[in-house]
Steps between C-alpha positions, in 0.01 A plus 500: 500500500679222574776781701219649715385171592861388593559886648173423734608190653821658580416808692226258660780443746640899513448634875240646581689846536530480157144464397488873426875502387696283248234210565228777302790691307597171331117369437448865341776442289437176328133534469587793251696313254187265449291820496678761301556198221118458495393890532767579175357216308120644540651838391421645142837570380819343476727764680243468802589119472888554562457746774331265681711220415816692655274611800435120540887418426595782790259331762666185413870660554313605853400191545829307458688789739275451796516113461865547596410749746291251710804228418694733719259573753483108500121446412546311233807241376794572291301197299214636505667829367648322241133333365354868545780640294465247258103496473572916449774418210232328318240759515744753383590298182147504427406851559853572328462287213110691476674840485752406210187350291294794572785757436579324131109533464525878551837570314345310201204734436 
């Protein structure tokens, strides 16, 4: 959550051309990671868990690959890239470090 918040503030400051473009693209794409983590976890089975869990992982990868798109475009800073990127790395250890434990849970049964 902490990501969307940080993702928020930063296209706060997109143009407002972009409001329907990377500005909405990049909102779409880091409110999923959040979302698809909390729909698998409410799901009955533990495969359904891990699909979501890469879905979320993917919309993180998203995520990270428009940050540097707007760093070009120059709407945000390479430092603020950098604390994106870094916020992102974190997440992704998480969700990772959830797949592995929930992969071992499968493979043991």
């Amino acid at each position: 959550m902490e990501l969307v918040k940080y993702v928020y503030e930063l296209t706060k400051k997109f143009p407002k051309e972009e409001l329907f473009g990377l500005t909405l693209q990049i909102r779409k794409a880091v409110v999923s990671v959040p979302s698809n983590i909390a729909e698998g976890q409410g799901r009955s089975s533990t495969k359904e868990f891990l699909h979501h869990l890469f879905i979320a992982y993917g919309s993180l990868m998203e995520t990270e690959t428009q940050g540097l798109v707007a760093e070009m475009q120059n709407y945000i800073t390479a430092e603020e890239t950098i604390i994106l990127l870094d916020k992102s790395a974190e997440v992704g250890r998480l969700v990772n470090g959830l797949i592995s434990s929930l992969e071992r849970k499968l493979s043991d049964h």
